[in-house]
N, C-alpha and C positions, 0 to 999 in steps of 0.2 A: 713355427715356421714363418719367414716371410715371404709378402708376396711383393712383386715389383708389377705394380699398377700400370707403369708403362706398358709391361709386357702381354699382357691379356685382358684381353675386352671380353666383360661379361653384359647382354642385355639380355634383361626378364622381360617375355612379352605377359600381359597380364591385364584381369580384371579385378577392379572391387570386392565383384560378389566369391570369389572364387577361394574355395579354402585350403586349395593345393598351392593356389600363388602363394599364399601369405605364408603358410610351411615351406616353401622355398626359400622367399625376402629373408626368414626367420633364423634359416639353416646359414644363410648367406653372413648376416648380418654377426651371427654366432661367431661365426670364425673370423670376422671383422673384414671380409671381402666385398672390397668395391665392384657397385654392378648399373648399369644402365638401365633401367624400369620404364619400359614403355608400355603406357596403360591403353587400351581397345575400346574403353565403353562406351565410348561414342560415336565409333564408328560400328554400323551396321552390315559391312559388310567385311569383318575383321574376319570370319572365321577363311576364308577365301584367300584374303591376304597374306594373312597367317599360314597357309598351307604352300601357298609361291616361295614366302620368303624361308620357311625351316621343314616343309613335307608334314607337319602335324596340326590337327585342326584344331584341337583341347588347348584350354591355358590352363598349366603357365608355359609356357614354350621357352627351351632357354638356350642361348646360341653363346659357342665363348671363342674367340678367336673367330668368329664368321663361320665356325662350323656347328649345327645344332644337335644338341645331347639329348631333347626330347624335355618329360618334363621335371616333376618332382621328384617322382619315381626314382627316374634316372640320376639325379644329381644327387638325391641319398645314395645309393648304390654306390656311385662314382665316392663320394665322401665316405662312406663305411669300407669302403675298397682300399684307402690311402691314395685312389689313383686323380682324384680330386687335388687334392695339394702337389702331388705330382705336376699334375698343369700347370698347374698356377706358381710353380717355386719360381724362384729367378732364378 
């Protein structure tokens, strides 16, 4: 399947330590989808932030199109669902 890059914006909110991010980036990178990675760890008051910008406090927090799917969890689901590539077709 391809995807057209223009069409959908994916950013990964995320940390370092965090071993759900990097099973996300993993999942991501597997099917060869472009995504915006924006890392927290330096900011101390990211959990906060983070709940403004997508309603969830945990990373990896993941938004695609400006709307957020929650985290790992969720974008497995969405990708064993087929409804993951659905999004993202052109």
């Amino acid at each position: 399947m391809r995807y057209n890059s223009g069409m959908s914006k994916i950013q990964v909110y995320s940390t370092r330590w965090c071993g759900f991010c990097v099973r996300a980036k993993a999942l991501l990178d597997a099917k060869g989808i472009p995504y915006d990675e924006i890392r927290l760890d330096e900011d101390s008051a990211f959990r906060q932030k983070l709940h403004e910008l997508t309603g969830g406090w945990t990373v990896p927090q993941i938004v695609i199109d400006g709307d957020p799917i929650g985290g790992y969890t969720e974008l497995w689901k969405l990708d064993r669902s087929g409804q993951l590539d659905e999004r993202l077709a052109a």
